[in-house]
C-alpha positions as CSV (number, residue, x, y, z in Angstrom):
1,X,5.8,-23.7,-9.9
2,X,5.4,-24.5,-6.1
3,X,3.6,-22.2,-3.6
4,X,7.1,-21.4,-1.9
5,X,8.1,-20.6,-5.6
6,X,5.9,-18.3,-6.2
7,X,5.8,-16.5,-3.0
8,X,9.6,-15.8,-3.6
9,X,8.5,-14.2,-7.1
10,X,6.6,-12.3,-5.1
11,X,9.1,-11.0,-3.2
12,X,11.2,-10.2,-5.8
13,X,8.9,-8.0,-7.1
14,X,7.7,-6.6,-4.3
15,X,11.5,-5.4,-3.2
16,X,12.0,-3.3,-6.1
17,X,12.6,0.4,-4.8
18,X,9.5,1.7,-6.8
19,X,7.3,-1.2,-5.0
20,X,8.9,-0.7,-1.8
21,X,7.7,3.0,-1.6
22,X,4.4,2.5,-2.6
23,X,4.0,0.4,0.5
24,X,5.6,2.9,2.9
25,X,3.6,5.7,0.9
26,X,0.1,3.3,1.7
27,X,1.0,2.6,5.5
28,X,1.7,6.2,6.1
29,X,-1.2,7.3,4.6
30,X,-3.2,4.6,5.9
31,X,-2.8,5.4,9.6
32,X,-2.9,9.0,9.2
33,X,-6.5,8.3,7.3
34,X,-7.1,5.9,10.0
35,X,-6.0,8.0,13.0
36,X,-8.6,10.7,12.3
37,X,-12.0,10.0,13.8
38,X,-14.9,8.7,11.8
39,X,-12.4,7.6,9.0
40,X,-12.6,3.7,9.0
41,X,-10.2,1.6,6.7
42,X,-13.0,1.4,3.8
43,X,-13.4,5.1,4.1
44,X,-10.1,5.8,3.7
45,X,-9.4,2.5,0.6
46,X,-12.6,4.5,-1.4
47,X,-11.0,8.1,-0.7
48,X,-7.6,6.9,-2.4
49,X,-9.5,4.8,-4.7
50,X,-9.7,7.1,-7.6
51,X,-5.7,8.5,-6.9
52,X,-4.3,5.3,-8.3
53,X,-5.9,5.5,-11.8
54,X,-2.7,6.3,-12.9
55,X,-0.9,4.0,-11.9
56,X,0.0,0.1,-12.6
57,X,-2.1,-2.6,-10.6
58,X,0.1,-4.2,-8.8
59,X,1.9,-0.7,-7.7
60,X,-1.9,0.9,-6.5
61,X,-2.9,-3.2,-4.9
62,X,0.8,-2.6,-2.8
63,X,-0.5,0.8,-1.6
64,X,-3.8,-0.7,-1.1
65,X,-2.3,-3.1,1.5
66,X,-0.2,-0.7,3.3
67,X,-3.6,1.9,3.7
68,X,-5.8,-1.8,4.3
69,X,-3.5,-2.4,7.2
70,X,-2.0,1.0,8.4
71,X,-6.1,2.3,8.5
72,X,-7.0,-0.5,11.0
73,X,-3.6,0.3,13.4
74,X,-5.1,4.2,13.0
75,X,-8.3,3.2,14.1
76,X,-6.9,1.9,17.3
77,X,-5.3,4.7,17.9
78,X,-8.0,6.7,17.7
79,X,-9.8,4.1,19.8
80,X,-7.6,4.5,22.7
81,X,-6.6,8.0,23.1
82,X,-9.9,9.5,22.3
83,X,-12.1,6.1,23.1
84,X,-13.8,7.1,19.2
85,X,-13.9,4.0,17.6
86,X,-13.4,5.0,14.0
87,X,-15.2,1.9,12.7
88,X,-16.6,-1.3,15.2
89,X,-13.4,-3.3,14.8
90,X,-11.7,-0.9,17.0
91,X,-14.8,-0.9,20.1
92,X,-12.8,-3.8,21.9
93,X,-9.7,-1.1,21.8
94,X,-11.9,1.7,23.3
95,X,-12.8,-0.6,26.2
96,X,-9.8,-1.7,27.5
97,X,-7.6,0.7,25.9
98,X,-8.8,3.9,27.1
99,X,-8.9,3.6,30.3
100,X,-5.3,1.8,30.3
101,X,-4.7,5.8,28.3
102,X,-6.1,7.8,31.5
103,X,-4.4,5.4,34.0
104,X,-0.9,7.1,32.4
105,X,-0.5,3.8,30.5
106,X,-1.6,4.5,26.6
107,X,2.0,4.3,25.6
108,X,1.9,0.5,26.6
109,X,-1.9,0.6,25.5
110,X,-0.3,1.4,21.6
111,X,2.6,-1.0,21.5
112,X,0.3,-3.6,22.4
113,X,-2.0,-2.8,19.7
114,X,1.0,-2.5,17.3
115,X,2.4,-5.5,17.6
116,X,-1.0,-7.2,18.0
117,X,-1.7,-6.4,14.6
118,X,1.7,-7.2,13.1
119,X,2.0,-11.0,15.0
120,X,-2.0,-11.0,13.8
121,X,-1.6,-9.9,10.4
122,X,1.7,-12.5,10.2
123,X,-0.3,-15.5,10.5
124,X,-3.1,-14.4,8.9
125,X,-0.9,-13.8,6.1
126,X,0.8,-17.1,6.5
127,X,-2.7,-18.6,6.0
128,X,-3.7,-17.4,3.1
129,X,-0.8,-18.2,1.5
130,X,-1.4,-21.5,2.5
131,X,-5.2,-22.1,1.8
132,X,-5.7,-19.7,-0.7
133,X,-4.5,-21.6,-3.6
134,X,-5.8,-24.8,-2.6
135,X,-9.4,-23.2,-2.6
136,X,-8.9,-21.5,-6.3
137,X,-7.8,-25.1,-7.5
138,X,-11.4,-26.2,-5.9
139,X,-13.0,-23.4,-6.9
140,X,-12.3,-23.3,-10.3
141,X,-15.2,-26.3,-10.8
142,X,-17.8,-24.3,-9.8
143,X,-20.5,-23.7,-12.1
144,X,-22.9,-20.5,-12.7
145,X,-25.7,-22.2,-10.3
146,X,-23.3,-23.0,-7.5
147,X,-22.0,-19.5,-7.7
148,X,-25.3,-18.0,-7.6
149,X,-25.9,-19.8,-5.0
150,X,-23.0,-18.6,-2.9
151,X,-23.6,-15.2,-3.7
152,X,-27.1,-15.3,-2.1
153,X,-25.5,-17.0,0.6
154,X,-23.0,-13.4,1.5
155,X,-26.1,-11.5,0.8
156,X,-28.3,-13.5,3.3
157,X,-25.3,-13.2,5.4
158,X,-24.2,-9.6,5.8
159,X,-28.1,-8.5,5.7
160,X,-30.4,-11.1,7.9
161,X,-28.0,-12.6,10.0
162,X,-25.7,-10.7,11.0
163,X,-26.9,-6.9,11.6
164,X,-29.2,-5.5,14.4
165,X,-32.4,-5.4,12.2
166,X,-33.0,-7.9,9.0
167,X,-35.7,-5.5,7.7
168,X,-33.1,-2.7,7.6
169,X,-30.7,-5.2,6.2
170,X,-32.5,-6.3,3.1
171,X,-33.5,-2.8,2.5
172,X,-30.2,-1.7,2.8
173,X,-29.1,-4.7,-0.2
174,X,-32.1,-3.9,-1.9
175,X,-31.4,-0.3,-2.7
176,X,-27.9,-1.7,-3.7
177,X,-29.3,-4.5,-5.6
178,X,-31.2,-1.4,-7.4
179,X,-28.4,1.2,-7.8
180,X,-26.3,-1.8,-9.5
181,X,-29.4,-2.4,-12.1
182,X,-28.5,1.7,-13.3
183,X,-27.5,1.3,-16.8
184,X,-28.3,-0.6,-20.0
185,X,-29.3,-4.4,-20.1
186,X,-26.7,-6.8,-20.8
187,X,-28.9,-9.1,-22.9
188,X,-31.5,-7.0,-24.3
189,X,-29.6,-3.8,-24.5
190,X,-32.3,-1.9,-23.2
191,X,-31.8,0.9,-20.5
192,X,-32.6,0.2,-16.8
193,X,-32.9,3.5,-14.2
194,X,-31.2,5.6,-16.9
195,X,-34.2,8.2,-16.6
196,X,-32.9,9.5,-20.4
197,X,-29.6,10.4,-19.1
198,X,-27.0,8.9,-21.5
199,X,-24.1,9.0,-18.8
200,X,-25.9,6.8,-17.0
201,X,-26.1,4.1,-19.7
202,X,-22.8,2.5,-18.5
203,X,-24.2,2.2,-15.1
204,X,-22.8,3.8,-12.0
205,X,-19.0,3.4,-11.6
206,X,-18.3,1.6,-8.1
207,X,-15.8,3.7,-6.9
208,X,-18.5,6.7,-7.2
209,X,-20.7,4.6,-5.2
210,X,-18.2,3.7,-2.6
211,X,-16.8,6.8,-2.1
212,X,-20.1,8.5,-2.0
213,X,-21.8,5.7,0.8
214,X,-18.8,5.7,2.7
215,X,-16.6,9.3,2.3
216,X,-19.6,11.7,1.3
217,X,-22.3,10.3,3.7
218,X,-20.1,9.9,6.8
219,X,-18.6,13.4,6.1
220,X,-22.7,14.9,6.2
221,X,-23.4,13.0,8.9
222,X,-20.6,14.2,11.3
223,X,-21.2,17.6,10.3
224,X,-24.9,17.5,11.2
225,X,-23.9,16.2,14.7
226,X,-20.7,18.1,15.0
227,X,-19.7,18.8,18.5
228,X,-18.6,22.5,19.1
229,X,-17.1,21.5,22.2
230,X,-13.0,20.3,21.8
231,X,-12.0,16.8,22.0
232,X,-9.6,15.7,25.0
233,X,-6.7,14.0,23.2
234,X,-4.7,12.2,25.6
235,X,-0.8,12.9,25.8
236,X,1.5,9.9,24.9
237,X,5.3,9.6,24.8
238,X,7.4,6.5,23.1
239,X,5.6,2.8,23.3
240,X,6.9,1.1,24.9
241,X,6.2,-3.0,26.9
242,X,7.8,-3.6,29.7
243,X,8.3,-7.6,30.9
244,X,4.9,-8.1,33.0
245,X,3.3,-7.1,29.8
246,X,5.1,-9.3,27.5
247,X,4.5,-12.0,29.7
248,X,0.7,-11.0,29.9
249,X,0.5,-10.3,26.1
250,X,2.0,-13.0,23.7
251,X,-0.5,-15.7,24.8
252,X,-3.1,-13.3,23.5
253,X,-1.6,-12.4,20.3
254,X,-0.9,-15.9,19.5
255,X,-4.5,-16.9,20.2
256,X,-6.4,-14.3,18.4
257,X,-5.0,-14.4,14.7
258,X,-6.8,-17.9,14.7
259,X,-10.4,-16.7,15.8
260,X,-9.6,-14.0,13.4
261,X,-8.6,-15.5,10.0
262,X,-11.5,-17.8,10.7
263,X,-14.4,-15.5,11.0
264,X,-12.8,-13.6,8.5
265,X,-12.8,-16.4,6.0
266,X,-16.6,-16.3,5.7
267,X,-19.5,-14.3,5.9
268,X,-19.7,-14.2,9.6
269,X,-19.4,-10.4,11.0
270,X,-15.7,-10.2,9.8
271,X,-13.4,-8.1,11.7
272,X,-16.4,-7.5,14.2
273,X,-16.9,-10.5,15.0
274,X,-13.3,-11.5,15.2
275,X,-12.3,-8.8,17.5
276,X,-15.4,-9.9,19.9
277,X,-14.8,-13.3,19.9
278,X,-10.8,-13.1,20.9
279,X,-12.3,-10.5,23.8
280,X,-14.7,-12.9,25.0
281,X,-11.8,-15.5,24.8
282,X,-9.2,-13.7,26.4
283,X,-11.9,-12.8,29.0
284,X,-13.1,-16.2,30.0
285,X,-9.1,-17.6,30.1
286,X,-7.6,-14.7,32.4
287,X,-8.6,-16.5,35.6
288,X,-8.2,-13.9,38.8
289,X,-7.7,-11.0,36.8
290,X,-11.0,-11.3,35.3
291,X,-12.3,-8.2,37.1
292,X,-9.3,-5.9,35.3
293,X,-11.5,-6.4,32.6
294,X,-13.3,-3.2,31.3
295,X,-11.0,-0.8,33.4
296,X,-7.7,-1.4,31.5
297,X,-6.5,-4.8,31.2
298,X,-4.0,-5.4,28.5
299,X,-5.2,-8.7,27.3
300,X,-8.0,-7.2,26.0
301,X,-6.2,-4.7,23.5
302,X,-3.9,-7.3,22.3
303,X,-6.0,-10.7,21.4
304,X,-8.8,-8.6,19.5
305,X,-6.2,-6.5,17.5
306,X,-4.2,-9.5,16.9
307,X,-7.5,-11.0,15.8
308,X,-8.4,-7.6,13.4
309,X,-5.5,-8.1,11.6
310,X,-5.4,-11.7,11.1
311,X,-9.3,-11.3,10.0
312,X,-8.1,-8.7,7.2
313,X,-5.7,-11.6,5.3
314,X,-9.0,-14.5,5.7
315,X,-11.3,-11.1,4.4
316,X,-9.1,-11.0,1.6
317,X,-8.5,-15.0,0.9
318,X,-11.8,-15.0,0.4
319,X,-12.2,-11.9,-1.8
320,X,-9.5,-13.4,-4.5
321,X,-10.5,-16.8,-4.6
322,X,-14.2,-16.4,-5.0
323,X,-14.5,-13.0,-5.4
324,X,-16.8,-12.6,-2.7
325,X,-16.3,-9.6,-0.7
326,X,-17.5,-10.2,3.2
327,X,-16.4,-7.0,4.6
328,X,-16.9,-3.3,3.6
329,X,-13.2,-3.5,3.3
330,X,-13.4,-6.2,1.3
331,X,-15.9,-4.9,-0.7
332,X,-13.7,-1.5,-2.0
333,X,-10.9,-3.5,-2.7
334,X,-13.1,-5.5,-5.3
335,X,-14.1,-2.3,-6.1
336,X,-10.1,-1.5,-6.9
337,X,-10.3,-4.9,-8.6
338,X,-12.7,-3.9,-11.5
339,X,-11.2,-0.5,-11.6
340,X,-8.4,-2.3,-13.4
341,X,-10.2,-4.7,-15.3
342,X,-9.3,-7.6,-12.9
343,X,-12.2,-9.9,-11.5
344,X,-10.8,-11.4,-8.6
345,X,-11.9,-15.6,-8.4
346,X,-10.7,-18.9,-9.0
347,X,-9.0,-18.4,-12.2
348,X,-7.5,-15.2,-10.6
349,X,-4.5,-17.2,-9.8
350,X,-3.7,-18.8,-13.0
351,X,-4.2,-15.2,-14.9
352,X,-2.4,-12.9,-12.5
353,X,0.2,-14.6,-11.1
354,X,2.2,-12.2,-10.6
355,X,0.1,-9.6,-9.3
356,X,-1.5,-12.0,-7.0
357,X,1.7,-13.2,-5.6
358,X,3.2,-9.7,-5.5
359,X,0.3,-8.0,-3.6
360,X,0.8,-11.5,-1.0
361,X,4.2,-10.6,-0.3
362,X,3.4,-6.6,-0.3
363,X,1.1,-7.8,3.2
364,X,4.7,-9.3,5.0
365,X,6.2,-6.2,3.7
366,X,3.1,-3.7,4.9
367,X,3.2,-5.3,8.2
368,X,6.8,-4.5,8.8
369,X,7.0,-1.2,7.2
370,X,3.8,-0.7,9.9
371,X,5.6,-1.8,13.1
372,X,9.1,0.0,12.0
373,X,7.4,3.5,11.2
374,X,4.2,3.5,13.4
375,X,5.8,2.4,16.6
376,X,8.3,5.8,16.5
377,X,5.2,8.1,15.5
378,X,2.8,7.1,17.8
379,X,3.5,10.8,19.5
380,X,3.1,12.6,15.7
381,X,-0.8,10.4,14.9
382,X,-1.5,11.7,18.2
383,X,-0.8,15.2,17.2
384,X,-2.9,14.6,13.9
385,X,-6.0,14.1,16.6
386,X,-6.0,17.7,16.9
387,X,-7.3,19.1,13.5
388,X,-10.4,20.7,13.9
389,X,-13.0,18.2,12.9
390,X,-15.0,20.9,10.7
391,X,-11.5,21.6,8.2
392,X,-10.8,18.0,8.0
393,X,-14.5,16.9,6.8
394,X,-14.1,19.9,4.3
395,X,-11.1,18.2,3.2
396,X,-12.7,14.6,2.9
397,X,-15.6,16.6,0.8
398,X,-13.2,18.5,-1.7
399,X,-11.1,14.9,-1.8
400,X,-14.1,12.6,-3.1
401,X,-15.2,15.1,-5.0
402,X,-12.1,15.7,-7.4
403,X,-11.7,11.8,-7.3
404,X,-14.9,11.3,-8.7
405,X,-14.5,13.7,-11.2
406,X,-11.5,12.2,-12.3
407,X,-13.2,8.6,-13.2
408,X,-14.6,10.1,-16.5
409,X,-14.4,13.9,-16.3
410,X,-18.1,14.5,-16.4
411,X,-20.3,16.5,-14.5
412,X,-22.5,14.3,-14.2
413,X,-20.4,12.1,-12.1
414,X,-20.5,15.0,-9.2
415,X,-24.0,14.7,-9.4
416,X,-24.7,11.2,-8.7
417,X,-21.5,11.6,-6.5
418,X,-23.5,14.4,-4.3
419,X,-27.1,12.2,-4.6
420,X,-25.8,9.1,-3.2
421,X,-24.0,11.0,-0.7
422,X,-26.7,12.1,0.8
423,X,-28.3,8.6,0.6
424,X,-25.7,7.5,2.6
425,X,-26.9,10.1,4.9
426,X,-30.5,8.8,5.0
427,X,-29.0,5.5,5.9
428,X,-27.2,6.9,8.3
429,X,-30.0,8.6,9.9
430,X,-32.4,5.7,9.8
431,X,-30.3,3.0,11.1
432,X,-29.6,1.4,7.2
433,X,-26.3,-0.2,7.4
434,X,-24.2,0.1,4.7
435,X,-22.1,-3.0,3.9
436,X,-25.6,-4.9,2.4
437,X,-25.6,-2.0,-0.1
438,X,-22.7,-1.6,-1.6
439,X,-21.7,-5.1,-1.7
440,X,-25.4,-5.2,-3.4
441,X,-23.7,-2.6,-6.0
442,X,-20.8,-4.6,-6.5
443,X,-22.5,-8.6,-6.3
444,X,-25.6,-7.8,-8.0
445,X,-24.5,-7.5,-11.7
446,X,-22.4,-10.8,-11.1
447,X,-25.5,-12.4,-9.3
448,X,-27.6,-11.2,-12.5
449,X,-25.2,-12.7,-14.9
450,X,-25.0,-16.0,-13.2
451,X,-28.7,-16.8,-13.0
452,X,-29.4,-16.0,-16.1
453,X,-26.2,-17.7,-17.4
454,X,-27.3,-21.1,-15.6
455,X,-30.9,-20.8,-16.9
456,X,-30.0,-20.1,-20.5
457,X,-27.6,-23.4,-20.4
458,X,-30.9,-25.4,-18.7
459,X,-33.7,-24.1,-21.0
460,X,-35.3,-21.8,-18.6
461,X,-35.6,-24.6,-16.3
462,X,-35.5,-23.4,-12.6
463,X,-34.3,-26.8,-11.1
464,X,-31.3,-26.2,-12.1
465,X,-30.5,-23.9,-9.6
466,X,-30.6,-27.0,-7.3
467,X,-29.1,-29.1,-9.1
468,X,-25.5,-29.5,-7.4
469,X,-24.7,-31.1,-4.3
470,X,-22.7,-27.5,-3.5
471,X,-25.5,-25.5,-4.3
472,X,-28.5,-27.6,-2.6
473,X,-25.6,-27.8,0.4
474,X,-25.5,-23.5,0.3
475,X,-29.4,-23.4,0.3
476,X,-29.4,-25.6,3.5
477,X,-27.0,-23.6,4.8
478,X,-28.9,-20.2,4.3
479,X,-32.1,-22.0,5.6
480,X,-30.1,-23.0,8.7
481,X,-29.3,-19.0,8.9
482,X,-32.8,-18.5,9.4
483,X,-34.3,-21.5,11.3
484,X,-31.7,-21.7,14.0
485,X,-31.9,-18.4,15.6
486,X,-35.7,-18.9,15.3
487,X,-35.7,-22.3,17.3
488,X,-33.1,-21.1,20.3
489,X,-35.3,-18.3,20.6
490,X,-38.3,-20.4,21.5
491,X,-36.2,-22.7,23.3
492,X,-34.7,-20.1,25.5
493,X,-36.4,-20.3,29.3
494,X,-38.4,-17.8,29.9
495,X,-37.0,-15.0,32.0
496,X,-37.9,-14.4,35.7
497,X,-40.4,-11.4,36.3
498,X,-38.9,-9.4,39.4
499,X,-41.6,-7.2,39.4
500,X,-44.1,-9.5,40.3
501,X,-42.4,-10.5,43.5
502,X,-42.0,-7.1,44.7
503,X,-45.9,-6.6,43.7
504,X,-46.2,-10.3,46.4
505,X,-44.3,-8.7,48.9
């Protein structure tokens, strides 16, 4: 069967009444998740994570794309009525959407935001339907020392390149790398970190680890720097675009779902990056109007939500073809994934069609469920802004809690729950991001099993591990990761010293 072929299975599947209200059931609860500060759209996948054990995969991946989506709209809400990013996709929204909110404009500020992210998430839809199976087909070739390969390629990527510190990077995958070792030796059946528990043996479920890094140790940390004084919540009637703004906007919602799906696509900041990149884009190209820019200019809501969106569908191309999450989003989902006893990759394709297809055409749907119902209860997510910050992170607390007692009904599970909590915490505290670490939890078995997988076929023979024009091509690539930054960094003129001159004069 053709592409088109199975898309329209998709469909068909997707449209069924049961299917059709799991998706308005995600995008409602997505942006209501989303709308409430500090709650990003991986805080709020890992909350629900544990909700859908009961239910069939491709129902819970449907409500997974309507929270995936409905979270990030949420987060610009938040963004530009209470200029609270709620993760750092959403800081390009803060900027320019805020002070559009205070100049009596955040009506217009949200419909451009809204139908950023549906015109964004369209075509970055669109594209992975069209490159996603082309990649499997490629993919499916790859052997264990290629994959290995790739796999230390995201970890070089979300850890040293890409954050503000590489020590606190690598530490951050290291203590990842670590809690994924939890649990007894797939070859030599010997226990690892167990320290004589027996619950432990299994290893750490991933949904306790994501729901404790993300839900538990956000939820601590806003509470330790709770603010007693009350949050200004902007008023904001119907959205609404007049015809100067619809001539203003389309160029940039058109524009930034390419910058998106691309940075998305690979292990290059992801949403972060995206959003930043159309900014800067939409920035350089507006020509007189340049100076708008930072005091309300409505360019700059919609190319970087246009690119969020767009950056979500190339997050998750990448996420079921190779199984490589590059996103903390991303990195839930796959979470989600093994919950179910799926492995997302290559061979995904051939062995859930159906699924795969069905959660494809669940995004179209999610995205028009998400402009219908958001764009007429922009006035009720504002209202939600409202709840007292100290009962809703109560409410997150007794939430991850009961989900992670319901993964295997031990008491155990609230204790490791509770401990890496409070880890998340630490990290918090000290500047540890927290992408390198759970994508550590969730890569690091697979890493495991795919070096020694490719040295057991080579006879202990390390060369191996080079021994592919894809992998010796990654390892150049992860060199060039390093080295680059290194040489423009000695290359870069030296700054003048003003202070010396006024010392002259």
């Amino acid at each position: 069967m053709g592409t088109f072929d199975l898309l329209m299975g998709g469909f068909a599947n997707a449209l069924t009444p049961t299917n059709l209200l799991f998706a308005a059931i995600g995008v409602l609860l997505g942006t209501a998740i989303g709308v409430l500060p500090g709650i990003g759209p991986a805080m709020a996948v890992a909350l629900l994570l544990p909700v859908t054990y009961a239910f069939d995969p491709t129902g819970a991946f449907i409500m997974f794309a309507g929270i995936y989506f409905g979270a990030m709209f949420g987060g610009s809400t938040t963004s530009i009525l209470l200029n609270t990013p709620g993760e750092s996709a959403s800081v390009m929204a803060a900027i320019e959407g805020n002070p559009m909110a205070k100049q009596g404009r955040g009506a217009q500020a949200l419909a451009t935001a809204a139908i950023g992210h549906f015109v964004g998430g369209v075509v970055g839809v669109t594209g992975l339907v069209l490159l996603a199976p082309l990649v499997a087909s490629v993919a499916v070739d790859i052997g264990a020392p290629d994959y290995f390969a790739i796999m230390v390629l995201a970890f070089v990527a979300v850890t040293g390149v890409l954050g503000a510190s590489r020590v606190r990077g690598f530490a951050s995958l290291a203590l990842g790398l670590t809690i994924g070792l939890v649990g007894l030796d797939p070859i030599s059946g010997q226990p690892r970190l167990t320290f004589g528990v027996p619950q432990l043996a299994d290893g750490i479920d991933v949904v306790i680890v994501a729901v404790g890094l993300f839900a538990v140790g956000e939820a601590l940390w806003v509470a330790a720097h709770l603010r007693r004084t009350k949050q200004e919540v902007i008023p904001v009637g119907r959205p609404w675009l007049g015809r100067d703004d619809l001539r203003r906007t389309w160029k940039p919602w058109l524009r930034g779902p390419f910058i998106g799906f691309t940075f998305g696509s690979i292990p290059a900041g992801g949403a972060e990056m995206s959003t930043f990149m159309a900014y800067v884009t939409e920035r350089r190209l507006a020509g007189r109007r340049r100076t708008e820019f930072g005091k309300g200019a409505i360019e700059g809501v919609a190319g970087p939500e246009s690119a969020a969106s767009a950056s979500s569908a190339g997050t998750l191309a990448t996420m079921l073809t190779l199984g490589l999450p590059t996103t903390a989003i991303a990195a839930v989902m796959l979470a989600a994934f093994q919950q179910f006893g799926i492995q997302p990759g290559p061979l995904l394709f051939d062995r859930e069609p159906d699924l795969v297809w069905t959660l494809i055409a669940s995004l179209f749907i999610g995205l028009v469920l998400l402009l219908v119902l958001n764009l007429p209860l922009a006035p009720a997510w504002a209202k939600l802004l409202r709840i007292p910050r100290p009962y809703l992170y109560a409410g997150i607390l007794f939430f991850a809690c009961v989900g992670a007692y319901a993964v295997s009904g031990q008491a155990v599970d609230l204790l490791v729950l509770l401990a890496i909590g409070a880890v998340g915490f630490l990290m918090r505290r000290y500047g540890l991001p927290v992408l390198p670490a759970i994508i550590g939890v969730i890569l690091g078995p697979d890493a495991e099993l795919q070096l020694r997988r490719a040295l057991q076929i080579a006879d202990g023979d390390v060369t191996t591990l080079v021994s592919t024009p894809l992998a010796i091509t990654v390892y150049v690539i992860i060199i060039a990761l390093f080295v680059v930054p290194l040489v423009l960094r000695r290359r870069r003129p030296a700054e003048p010293e003003p202070e010396r001159e006024h010392e002259n004069v």
